[in-house]
N, C-alpha and C positions, 0 to 999 in steps of 0.2 A: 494600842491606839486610843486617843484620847476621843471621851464623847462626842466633841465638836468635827474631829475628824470624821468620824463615825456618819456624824449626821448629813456631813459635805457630801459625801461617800454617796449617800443614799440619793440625795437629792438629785446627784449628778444621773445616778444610775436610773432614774426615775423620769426624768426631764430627755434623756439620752434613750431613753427605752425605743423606741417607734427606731430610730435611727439604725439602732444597732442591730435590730429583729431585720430590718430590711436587707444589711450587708450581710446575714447569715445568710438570709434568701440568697441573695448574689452567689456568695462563696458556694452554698446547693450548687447551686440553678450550675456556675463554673467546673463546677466539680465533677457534674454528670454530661457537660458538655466532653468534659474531655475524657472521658472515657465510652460514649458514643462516636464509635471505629465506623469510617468509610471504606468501604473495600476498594483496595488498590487500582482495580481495573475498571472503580465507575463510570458509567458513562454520562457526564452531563449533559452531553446534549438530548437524553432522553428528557431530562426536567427543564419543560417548554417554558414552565411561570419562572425558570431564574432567569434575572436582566440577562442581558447580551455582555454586559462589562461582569457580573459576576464568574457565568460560566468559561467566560474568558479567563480568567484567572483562577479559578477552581482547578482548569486543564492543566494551568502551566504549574502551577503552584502543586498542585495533589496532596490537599492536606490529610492526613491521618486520622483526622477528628474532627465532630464538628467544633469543639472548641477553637483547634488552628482553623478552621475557616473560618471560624466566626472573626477571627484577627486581621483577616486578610484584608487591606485597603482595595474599597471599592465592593465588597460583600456586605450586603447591608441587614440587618436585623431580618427583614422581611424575606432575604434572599435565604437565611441560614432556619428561617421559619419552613418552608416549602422542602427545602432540600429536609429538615427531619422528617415533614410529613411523609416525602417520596422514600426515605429509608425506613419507614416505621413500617409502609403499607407492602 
């Protein structure tokens, strides 16, 4: 590789730094979503703080993970926040 290559190189990886630290977060943060298991027979209508349109479709749907619900249309960030807490406790 030529010098100036080198230094393109650098610059990019420097200026690009913040960006890329973030989407490792992500790929984390996806990684352990999906491998945190709901058991088959949960019952959502025990978790009162999920909307009414999520646990709707939590029923129909029965994702395996919180990652596939976190996909689910109409499951919103703050739905797939509560449901971990209710599975952690």
């Amino acid at each position: 590789m030529r010098r100036k290559d080198v230094l393109r190189q650098v610059e990019i990886e420097v200026r690009y730094e913040g960006y890329i630290q973030r989407q490792l977060e992500e790929i984390e943060k996806f990684e352990k979503y999906e491998t945190m298991e709901i058991p088959p027979d949960f019952d959502y209508n025990k978790v009162k703080s999920l909307s009414t349109e999520a646990r709707e479709k939590l029923m129909k749907v029965r994702p395996r993970s919180i990652g596939q619900a976190s996909r689910i249309s109409g499951v919103s960030p703050a739905d797939i926040s509560v449901l971990m807490v209710y599975l952690k406790g």
